[in-house]
SETOR-242517 format. One line per 4 residues: for each residue x, z, y of C-alpha. Coordinates in steps of 0.25 Angstrom, whole numbers, plus 5000, padded with zeros to 4 digits. Layout:
# SETOR-242517
X/Z/Y; ...
END
This chain:
# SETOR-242517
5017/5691/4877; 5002/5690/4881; 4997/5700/4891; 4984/5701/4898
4981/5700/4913; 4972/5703/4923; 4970/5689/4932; 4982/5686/4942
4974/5685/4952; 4959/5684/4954; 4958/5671/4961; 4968/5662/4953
4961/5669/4941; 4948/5664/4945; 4953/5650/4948; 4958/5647/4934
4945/5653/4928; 4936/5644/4936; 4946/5632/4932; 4947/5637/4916
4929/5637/4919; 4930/5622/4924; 4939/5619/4911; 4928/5626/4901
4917/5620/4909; 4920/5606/4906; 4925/5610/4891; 4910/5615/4891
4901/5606/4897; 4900/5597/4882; 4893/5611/4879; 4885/5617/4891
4888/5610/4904; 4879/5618/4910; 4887/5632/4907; 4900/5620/4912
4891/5620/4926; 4891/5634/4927; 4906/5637/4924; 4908/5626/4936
4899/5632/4946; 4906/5646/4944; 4922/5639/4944; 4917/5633/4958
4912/5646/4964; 4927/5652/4961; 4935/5637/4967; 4925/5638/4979
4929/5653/4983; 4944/5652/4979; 4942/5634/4988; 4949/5630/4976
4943/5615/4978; 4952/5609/4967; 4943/5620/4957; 4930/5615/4965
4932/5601/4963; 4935/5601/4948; 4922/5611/4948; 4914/5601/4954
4919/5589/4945; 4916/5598/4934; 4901/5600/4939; 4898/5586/4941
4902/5582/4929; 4893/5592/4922; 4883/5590/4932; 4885/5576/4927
4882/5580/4914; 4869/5586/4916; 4865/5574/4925; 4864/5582/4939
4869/5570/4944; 4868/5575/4959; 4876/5588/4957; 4885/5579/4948
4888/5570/4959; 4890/5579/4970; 4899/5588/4962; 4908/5575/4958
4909/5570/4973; 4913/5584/4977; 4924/5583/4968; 4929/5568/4968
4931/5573/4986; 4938/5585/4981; 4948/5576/4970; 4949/5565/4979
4954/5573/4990; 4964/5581/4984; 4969/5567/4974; 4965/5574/4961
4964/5561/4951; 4959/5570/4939; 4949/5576/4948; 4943/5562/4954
4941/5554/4940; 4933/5567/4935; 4923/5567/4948; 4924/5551/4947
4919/5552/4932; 4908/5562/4937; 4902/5553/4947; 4905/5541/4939
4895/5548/4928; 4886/5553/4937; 4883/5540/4944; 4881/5531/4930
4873/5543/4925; 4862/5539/4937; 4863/5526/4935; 4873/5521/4948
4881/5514/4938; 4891/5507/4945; 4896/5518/4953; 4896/5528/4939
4907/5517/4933; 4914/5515/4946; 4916/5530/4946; 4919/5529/4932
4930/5519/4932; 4937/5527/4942; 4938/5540/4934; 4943/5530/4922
4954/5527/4929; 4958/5540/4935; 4957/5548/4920; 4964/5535/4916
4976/5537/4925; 4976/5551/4924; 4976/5550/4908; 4963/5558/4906
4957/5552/4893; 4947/5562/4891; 4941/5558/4903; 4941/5543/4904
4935/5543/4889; 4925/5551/4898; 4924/5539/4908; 4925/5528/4898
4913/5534/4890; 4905/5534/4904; 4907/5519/4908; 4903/5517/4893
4889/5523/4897; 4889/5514/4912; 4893/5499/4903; 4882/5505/4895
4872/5506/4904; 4877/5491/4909; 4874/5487/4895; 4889/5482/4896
4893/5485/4881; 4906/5480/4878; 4910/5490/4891; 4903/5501/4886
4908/5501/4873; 4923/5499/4879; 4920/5511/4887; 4916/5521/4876
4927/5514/4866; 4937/5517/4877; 4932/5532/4878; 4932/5534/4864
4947/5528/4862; 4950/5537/4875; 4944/5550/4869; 4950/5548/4856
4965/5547/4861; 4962/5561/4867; 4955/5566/4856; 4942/5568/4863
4932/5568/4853; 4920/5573/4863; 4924/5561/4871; 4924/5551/4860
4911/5557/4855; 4904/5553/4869; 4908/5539/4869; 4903/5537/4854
4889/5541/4857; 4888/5529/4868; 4896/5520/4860; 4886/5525/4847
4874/5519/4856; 4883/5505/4859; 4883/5503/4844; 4869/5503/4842
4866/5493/4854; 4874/5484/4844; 4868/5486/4833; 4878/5497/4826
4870/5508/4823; 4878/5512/4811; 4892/5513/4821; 4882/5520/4832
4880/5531/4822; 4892/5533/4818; 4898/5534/4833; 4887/5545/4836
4888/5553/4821; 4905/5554/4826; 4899/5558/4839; 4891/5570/4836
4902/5573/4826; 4911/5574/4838; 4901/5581/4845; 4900/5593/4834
4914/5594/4833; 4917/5595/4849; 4903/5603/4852; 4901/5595/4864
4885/5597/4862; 4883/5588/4876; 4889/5577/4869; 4881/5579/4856
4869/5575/4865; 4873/5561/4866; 4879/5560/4853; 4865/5563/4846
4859/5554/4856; 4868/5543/4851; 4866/5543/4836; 4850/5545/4840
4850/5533/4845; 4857/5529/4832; 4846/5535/4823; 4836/5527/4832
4841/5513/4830; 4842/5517/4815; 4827/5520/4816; 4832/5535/4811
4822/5542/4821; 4822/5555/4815; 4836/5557/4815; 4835/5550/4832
4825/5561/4835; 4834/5571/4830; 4847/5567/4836; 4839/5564/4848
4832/5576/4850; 4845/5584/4849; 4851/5576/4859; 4840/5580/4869
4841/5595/4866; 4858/5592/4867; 4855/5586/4880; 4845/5597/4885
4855/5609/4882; 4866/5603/4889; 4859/5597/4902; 4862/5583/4899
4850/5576/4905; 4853/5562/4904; 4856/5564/4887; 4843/5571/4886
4836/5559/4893; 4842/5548/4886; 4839/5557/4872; 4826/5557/4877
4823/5544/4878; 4831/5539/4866; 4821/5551/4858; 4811/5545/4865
4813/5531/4860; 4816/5537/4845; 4801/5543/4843; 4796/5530/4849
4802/5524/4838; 4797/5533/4828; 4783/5531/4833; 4783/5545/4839
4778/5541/4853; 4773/5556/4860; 4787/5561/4857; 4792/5548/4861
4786/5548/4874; 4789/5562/4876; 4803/5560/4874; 4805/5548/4884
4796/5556/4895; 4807/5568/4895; 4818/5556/4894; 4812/5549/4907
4812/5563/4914; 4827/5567/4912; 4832/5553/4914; 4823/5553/4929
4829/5567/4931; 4843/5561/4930; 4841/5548/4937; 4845/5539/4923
4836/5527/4923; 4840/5520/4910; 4836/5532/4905; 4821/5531/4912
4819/5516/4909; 4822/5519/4894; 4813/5529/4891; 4803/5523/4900
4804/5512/4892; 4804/5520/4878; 4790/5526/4885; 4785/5512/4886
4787/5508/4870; 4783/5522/4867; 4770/5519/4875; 4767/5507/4869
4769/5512/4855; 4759/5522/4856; 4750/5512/4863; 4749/5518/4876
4749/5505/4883; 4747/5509/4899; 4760/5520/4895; 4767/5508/4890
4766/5500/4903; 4768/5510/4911; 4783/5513/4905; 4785/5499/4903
4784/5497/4919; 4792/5510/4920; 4802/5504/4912; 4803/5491/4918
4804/5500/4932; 4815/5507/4928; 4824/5497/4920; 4824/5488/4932
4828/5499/4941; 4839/5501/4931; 4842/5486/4928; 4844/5483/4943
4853/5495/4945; 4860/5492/4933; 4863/5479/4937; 4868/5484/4952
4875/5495/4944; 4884/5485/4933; 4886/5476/4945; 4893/5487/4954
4900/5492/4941; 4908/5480/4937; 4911/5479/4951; 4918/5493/4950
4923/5490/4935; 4930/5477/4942; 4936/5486/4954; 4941/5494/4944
4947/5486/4936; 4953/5480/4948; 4960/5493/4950; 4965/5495/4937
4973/5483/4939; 4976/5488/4952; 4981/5502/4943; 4989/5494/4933
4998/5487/4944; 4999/5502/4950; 5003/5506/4936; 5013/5495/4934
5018/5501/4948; 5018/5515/4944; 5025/5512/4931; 5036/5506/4939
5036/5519/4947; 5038/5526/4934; 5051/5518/4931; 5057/5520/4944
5053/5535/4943; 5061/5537/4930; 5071/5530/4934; 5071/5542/4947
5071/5551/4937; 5081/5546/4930; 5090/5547/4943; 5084/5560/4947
5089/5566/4933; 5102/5560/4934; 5104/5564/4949; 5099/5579/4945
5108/5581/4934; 5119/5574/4943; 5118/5584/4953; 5117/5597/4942
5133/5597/4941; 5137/5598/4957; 5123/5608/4958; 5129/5616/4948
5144/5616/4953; 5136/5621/4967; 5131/5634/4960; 5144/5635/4953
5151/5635/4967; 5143/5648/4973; 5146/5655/4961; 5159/5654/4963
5157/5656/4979; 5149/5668/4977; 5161/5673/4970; 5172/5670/4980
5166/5671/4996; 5165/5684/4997; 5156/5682/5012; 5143/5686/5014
5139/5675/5024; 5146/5665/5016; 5139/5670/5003; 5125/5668/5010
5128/5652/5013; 5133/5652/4997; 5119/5657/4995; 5110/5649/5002
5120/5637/4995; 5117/5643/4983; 5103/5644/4985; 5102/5628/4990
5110/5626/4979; 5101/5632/4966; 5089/5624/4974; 5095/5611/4973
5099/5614/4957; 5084/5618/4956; 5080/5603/4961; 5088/5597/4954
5085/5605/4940; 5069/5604/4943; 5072/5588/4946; 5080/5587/4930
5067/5594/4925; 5057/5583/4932; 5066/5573/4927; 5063/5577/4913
5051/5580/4914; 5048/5566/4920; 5055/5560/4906; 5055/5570/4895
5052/5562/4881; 5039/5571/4877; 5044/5582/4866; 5030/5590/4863
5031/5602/4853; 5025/5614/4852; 5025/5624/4864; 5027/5638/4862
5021/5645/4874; 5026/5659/4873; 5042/5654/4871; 5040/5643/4881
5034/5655/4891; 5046/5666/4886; 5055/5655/4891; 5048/5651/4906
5048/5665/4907; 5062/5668/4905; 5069/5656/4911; 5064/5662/4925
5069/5677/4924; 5080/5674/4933; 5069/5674/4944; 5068/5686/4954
5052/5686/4951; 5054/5688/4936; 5056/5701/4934; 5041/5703/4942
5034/5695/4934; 5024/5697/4922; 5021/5686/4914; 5010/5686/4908
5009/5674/4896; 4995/5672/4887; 4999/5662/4878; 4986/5656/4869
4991/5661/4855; 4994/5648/4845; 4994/5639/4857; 4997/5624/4851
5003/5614/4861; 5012/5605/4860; 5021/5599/4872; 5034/5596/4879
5041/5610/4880; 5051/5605/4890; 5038/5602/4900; 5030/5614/4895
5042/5621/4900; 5042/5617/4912; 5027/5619/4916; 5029/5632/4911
5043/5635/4919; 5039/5629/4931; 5026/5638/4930; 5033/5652/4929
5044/5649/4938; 5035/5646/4948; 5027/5658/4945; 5040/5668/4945
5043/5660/4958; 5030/5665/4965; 5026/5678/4962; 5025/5690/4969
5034/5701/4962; 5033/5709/4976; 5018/5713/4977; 5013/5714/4964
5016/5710/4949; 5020/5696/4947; 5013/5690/4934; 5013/5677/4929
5004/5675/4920; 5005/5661/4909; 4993/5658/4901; 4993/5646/4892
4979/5642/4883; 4975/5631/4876; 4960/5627/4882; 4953/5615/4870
4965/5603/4873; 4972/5608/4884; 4983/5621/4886; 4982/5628/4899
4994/5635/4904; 4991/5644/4915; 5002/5652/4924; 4997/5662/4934
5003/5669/4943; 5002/5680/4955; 5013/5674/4963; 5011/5671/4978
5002/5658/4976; 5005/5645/4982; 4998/5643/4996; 4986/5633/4997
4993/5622/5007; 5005/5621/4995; 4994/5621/4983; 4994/5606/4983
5006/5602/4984; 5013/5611/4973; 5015/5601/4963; 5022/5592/4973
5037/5589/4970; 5046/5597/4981; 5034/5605/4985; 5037/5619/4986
5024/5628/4990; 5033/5640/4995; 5046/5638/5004; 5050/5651/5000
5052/5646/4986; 5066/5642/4980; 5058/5632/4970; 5061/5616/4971
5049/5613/4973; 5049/5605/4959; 5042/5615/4950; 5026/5613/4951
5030/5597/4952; 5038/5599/4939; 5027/5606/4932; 5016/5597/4937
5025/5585/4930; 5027/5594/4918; 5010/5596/4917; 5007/5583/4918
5018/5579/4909; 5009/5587/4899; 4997/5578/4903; 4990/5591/4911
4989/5597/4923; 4991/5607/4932; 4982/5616/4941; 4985/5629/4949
4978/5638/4957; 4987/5648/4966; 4982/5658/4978; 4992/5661/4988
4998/5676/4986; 4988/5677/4972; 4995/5669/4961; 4996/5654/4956
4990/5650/4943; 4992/5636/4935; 4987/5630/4925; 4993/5619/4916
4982/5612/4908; 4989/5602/4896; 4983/5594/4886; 4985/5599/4872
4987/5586/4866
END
């Protein structure tokens, strides 16, 4: 039965809000990346007074990649660097690729090319080996853009196929949209405006169905461009000015500048030369204010045909000159830039043939762990007959010695005893975990919770304890019960394990949602918390945070395995003598 409640605890409460914001702020930023901003500067007001720095380091990456966005280039920069010092130091993989992919972006956005790819080809292969393919279509669209900017094709097709096929796999329709609109403008360079179209039609089709309006900016751009090599001027202004206004709302300065000049080029096409030149003026501002110079030379280059069109030829010369300036400014750095970026793209690749021989290794690793596993299951269920013979033996001795001081050593053998049969059951659970074939069906929560529950009533905190469960109604999600089981099981014992029954009421409280493609299972308690020296090291195998405890010290390792078995992953937040919360975040497909 669902139940309300007040919050267990006002800090742990506050933490996971401040996570749940940093979730919805990056759901949010296709729509307002500026309310996205907001959301993150009031999350990193409650990690700084709480010195939760994992929260204030996934707050930053956050922010510089919205900052990113908005092409505050600075404030992007610095926020990423914070971050990428905080992941770095604490080994967080997850956490490097996404500061790597900020600063990667940042730098090709302003032009220092070879350094944006070099980023960029690090953060692939992190994502890659952490199987995050919403992400590296991300990065593969990205490099898409830099070989672009080389005016290497061939690669900068490969890229956006690559992150089309990637987003595809996932279903990830946002993602393939992005990549189409670049791809859309590649056609056209080859003389396929009919294929261009139909790449930015299935685009903003994408686009309306996802309501990613961000994204609708670049997609009109894209069949814009279309409409103009069609000689379709009308409909280009149209689509064109929309892309500005898209732009505008949504801060995305770079966009607007390039929408700008392309609807600068388009009236000067159709003869309309003030609202051509008035165009390409406020296209050359933006792109100035944002330091991107193909964007300047280009426009200062439409100023010049739009000059000598109307016959203004001192204006004319001027831009010309002003073009010439500024395309050799870009030309040398380019040239600088593709030099320096091969460079890296050949270290790279060097590494990758470096990580496939570490692969080869690893996979031979794996066979000899099996095969560990395979002696550690047959050792286990080898010892289960004389453990259980031990236990068998007290009984009977309880029964017949009739001496108190005996009886105690009986106990205390008894107690080493149940230990060792506890190691040895939590070993035969990791074994199965480790090769379990994978049987997905469809979870009932509130029977899988009845029977967690119950199976732990023979602890001496039960009777104590309120358990609170709110269960989404009409949940969908199909797994392997067996592990679900055990992420669940492991959660409640611990939770039983813990609380304090003697100073106030113990309540447990189990929250499981579904949030867009991902359930979230969330178990709170008000237990006495787990110390700050022990928080990292909880999920280590053998590693017990309390010495008073009776556990293995097999649990949170067992469950960790379990999560990312599931493909997710596992955070908590605990306060020493206020509660423990953790959160269990899985895909849904």
């Amino acid at each position: 039965m669902t139940t309300a409640s007040p919050p267990l605890t006002a800090a742990a409460a506050e933490l996971e809000d401040a996570y749940r914001q940093l979730d919805i702020s990056y759901r949010e930023r296709v729509h307002d990346v500026v309310g996205s901003i907001t959301r993150c500067r009031e999350a990193m007001e409650v990690f700084t007074r709480h010195h939760d720095d994992d929260g204030v380091a996934r707050t930053c990456n956050l922010l510089g990649l919205f900052y990113m966005i908005r092409c505050e280039f600075d404030q992007a920069l610095d926020f990423s660097m914070r971050a990428l010092r905080h992941f770095e130091k604490a080994g967080d993989r997850r956490g490097i690729a996404d500061a790597k992919y900020n600063i990667g972006s940042v730098y090709y956005k302003s032009d220092n090319f070879h350094q944006g790819l070099d980023y960029l080809l690090q953060c692939l292969a992190l994502y890659r080996e952490l199987g995050d393919a919403h992400n590296e279509a991300r990065v593969l669209k990205s490099m898409g853009t830099v070989y672009e900017y080389f005016g290497d094709i061939d690669n900068a097709i490969a890229s956006y196929e690559g992150s089309i096929g990637v987003a595809q796999a996932i279903g990830d329709e946002n993602a393939v949209s992005n990549a189409y609109n670049p791809l859309s403008g590649l056609y056209l360079k080859r003389a396929q405006p009919d294929k261009a179209l139909e790449l930015a039609e299935q685009s903003i089709g994408i686009k309306l169905r996802t309501g990613d309006r961000r994204g609708m900016g670049f997609s009109l751009y894209a069949r814009g461009k279309v409409h103009i090599y069609n000689k379709h001027y009308a409909e280009a202004v149209t689509d064109l000015q929309e892309s500005c206004r898209v732009h505008h709302d949504m801060g995305e300065a770079l966009g607007e500048a390039m929408a700008l000049n392309k609807l600068g080029y388009c009236q000067y096409l159709a003869g309309h030369y003030h609202q051509a030149k008035s165009y390409l003026q406020g296209a050359l501002t933006l792109a100035r204010q944002v330091n991107v110079r193909f964007v300047v030379y280009k426009a200062h280059y439409h100023l010049y045909l739009t000059a000598r069109a109307a016959g203004r030829a001192e204006e004319a010369l001027l831009e010309l000159e002003n073009y010439l300036r500024e395309k050799d400014a870009v030309v040398n750095s380019h040239t600088f830039h593709v030099l320096k970026s091969y460079q890296s793209i050949q270290r790279i690749e060097s590494l990758e043939q470096q990580s496939r021989s570490e692969q080869e290794k690893m996979n031979i690793i794996e066979r000899k762990n099996a095969e560990l596993d395979s002696f550690f299951y047959r050792v286990s269920h080898d010892l289960k007959g004389p453990i259980s013979s031990m236990l068998g033996l007290y009984a009977v001795a309880t029964m017949d010695v009739k001496d108190d001081h005996a009886r105690k050593y009986f106990d205390l053998y008894h107690g080493q005893v149940n230990r060792i049969n506890n190691i040895v059951m939590d070993l035969i659970n990791l074994t199965r975990l480790n090769n379990a074939e994978q049987h997905r069906v469809r979870i009932d929560f509130n029977r899988l919770l009845d029977e967690c529950i119950e199976s732990y009533a023979y602890l001496t905190n039960y009777p104590a304890i309120e358990f609170i469960r709110e269960v989404e109604a009409g949940i969908e999600f199909h797994g392997e019960w067996a592990v679900m089981n055990t992420i669940l099981q492991n959660l409640i014992e611990n939770s039983i394990k813990y609380a304090r029954t003697h100073q106030r009421q113990a309540v447990v409280r189990i929250t499981i949602q579904r949030e867009d493609q991902q359930l979230r299972i969330v178990v709170a308690d008000n237990g006495i918390g787990i110390a700050l020296e022990h928080q990292p090291r909880i999920f280590d195998m053998f590693y017990r945070a309390n010495e008073q405890a009776t556990g293995t010290g097999l649990g949170l390792y067992i469950l960790k395995r379990a999560v990312e078995r599931l493909k997710g992953f596992v955070t908590f937040v605990s306060v020493p003598n206020t509660g423990t919360t953790f959160t269990i975040t899985l895909p849904v497909s």
